[in-house]
C-alpha positions in Angstrom: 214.6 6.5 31.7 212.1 6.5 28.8 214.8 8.2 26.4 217.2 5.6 27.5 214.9 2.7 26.9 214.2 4.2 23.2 217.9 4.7 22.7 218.7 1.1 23.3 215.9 -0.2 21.2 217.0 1.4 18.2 220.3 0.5 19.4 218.8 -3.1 19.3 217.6 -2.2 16.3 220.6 -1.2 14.1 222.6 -4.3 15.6 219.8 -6.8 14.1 220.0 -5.2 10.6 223.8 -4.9 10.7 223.9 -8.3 11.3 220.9 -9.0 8.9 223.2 -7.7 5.7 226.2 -8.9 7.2 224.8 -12.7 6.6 223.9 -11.9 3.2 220.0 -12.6 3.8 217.8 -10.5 1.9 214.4 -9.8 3.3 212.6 -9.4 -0.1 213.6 -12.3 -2.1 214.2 -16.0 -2.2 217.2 -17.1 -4.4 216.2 -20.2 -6.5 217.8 -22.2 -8.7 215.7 -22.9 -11.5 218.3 -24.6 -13.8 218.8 -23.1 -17.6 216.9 -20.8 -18.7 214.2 -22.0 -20.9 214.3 -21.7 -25.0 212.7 -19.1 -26.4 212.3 -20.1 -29.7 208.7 -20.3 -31.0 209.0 -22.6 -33.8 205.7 -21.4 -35.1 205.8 -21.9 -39.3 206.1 -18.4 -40.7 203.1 -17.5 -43.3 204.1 -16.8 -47.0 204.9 -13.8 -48.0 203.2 -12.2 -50.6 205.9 -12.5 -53.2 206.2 -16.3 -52.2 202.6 -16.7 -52.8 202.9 -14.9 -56.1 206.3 -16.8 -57.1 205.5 -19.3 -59.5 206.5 -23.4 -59.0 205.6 -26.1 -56.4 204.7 -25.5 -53.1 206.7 -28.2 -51.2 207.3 -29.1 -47.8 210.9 -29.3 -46.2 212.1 -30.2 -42.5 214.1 -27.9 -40.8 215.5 -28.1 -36.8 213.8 -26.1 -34.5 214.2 -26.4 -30.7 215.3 -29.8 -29.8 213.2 -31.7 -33.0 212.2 -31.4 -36.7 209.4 -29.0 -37.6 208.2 -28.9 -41.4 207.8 -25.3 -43.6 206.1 -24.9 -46.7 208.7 -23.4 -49.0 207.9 -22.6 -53.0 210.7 -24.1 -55.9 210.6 -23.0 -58.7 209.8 -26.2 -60.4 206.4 -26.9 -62.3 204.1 -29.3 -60.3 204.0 -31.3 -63.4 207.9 -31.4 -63.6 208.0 -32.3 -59.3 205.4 -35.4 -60.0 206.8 -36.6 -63.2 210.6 -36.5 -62.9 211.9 -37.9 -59.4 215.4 -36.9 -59.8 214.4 -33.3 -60.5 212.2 -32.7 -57.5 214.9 -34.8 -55.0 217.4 -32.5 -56.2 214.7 -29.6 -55.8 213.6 -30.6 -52.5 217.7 -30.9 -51.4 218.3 -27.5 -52.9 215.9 -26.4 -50.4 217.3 -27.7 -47.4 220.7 -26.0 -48.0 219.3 -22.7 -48.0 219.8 -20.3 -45.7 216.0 -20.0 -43.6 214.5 -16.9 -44.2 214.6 -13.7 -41.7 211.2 -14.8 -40.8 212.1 -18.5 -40.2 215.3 -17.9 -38.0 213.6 -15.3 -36.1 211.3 -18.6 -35.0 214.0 -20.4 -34.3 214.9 -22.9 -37.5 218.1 -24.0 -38.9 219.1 -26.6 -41.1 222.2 -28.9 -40.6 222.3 -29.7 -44.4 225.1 -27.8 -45.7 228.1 -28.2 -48.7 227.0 -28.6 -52.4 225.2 -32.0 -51.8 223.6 -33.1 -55.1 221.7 -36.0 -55.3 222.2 -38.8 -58.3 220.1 -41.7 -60.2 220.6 -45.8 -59.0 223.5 -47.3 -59.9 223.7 -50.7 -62.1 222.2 -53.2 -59.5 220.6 -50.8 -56.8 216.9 -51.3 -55.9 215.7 -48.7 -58.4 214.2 -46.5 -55.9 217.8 -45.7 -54.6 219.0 -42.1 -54.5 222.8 -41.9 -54.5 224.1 -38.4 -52.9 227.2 -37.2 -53.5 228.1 -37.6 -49.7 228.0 -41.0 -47.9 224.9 -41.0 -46.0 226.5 -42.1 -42.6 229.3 -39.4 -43.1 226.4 -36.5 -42.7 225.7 -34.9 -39.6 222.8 -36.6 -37.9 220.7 -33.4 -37.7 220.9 -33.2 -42.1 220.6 -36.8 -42.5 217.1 -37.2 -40.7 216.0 -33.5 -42.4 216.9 -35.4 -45.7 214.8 -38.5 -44.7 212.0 -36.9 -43.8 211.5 -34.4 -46.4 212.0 -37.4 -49.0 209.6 -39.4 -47.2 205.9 -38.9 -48.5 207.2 -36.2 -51.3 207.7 -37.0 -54.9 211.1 -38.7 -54.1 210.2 -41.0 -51.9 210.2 -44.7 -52.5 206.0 -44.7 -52.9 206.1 -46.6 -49.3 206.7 -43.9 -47.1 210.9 -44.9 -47.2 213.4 -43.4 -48.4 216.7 -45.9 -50.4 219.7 -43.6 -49.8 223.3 -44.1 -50.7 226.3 -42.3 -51.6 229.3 -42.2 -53.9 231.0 -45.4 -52.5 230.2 -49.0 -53.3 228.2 -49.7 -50.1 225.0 -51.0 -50.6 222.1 -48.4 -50.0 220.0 -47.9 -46.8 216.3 -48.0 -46.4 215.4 -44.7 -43.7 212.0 -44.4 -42.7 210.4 -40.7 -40.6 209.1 -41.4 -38.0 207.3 -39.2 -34.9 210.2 -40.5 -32.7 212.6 -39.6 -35.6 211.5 -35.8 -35.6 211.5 -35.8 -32.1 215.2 -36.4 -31.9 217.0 -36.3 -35.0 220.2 -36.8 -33.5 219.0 -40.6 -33.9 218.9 -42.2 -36.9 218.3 -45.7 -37.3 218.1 -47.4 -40.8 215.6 -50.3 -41.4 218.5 -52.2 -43.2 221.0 -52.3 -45.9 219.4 -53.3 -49.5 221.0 -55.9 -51.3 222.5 -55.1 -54.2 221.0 -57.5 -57.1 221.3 -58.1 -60.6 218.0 -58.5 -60.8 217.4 -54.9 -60.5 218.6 -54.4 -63.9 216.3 -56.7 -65.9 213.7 -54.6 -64.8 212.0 -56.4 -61.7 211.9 -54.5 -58.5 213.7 -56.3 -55.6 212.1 -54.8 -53.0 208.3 -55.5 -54.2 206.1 -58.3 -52.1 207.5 -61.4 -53.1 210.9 -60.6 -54.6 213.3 -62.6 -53.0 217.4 -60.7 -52.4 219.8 -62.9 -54.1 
């Protein structure tokens, strides 16, 4: 009787575990859906390298995409510091130069890229522009939103910037140029770029006087 008994609880037994991985259900582990799987990029800003730090030029500050936002690197032109402060158009064009080059092995291991690509050079005011304006050869709207707001912000606050903090961009058409302004909502998601407005262009811009200073009124 007692070897019976046994023989039917390991019966028992085997019949429970049949029907255990016949259902699929595992013992060990709970399946969970935990959506995507997060981003490992670290976006921390690579050091210099020792022949960066040796490289002679202007240690200058560009923003590249990282993750979801804009994340600013220190990058070295080879441009004197008294060139970069004295001569606008030379450090714009530096500072764009930048932005079109490939990140570095350290830099894309972190996780950056930069959406500025295709030869875009960067030009003086035209005849009637606020003379802060920087034409590119590119229409500002036409540029993917990612580059456009890496252009703004690495203009704003840097020798090419307006001296306000705003950057007067246009392009090779006649539209009148746009004042863009970086802000912390603008890094956060460059894929949103909002001009403050479109600048009027003026004749009195080429007597001399500054339409955008306090107290110039747009014609």
């Amino acid at each position: 009787m007692q070897v019976k008994k046994r023989a039917g609880l390991v019966c028992a037994a085997l019949v429970v575990l049949a029907a255990t991985a016949g259902c699929g259900i595992r013992t060990t582990q709970v399946p969970v859906d935990a959506g995507a799987a997060p981003s490992r990029v670290s976006c921390d800003v690579p050091a210099k390298s020792a022949d960066e730090q040796s490289q002679a030029g202007s240690t200058v500050r560009v923003f590249l995409v990282c993750g979801a936002g804009l994340v600013s690197v220190q990058r070295v032109v080879a441009v004197p510091e008294e060139t970069m402060a004295a001569d606008r158009m030379r450090a714009a064009q530096a500072l764009l130069d930048e932005l079109q080059r490939d990140p570095s092995d350290e830099e894309e291991r972190a996780g950056f890229s930069t959406d500025v690509r295709g030869s875009l050079t960067v030009s003086r005011p035209r005849a009637g522009d606020p003379r802060q304006t920087l034409r590119l050869s590119r229409q500002p709207d036409d540029l993917p939103t990612h580059a456009l707001a890496q252009i703004v912000c690495t203009y704003s606050g840097s020798a090419a910037d307006d001296g306000g903090g705003s950057v007067e961009l246009g392009g090779p058409s006649e539209d009148p140029p746009r004042k863009y302004q970086c802000t912390a909502a603008l890094k956060a998601r460059p894929e949103m770029v909002p001009p403050l407005g479109d600048l009027r262009r003026s004749p009195v811009a080429t007597t001399g006087t500054d339409p955008t200073a306090p107290g110039a009124s747009p014609s």
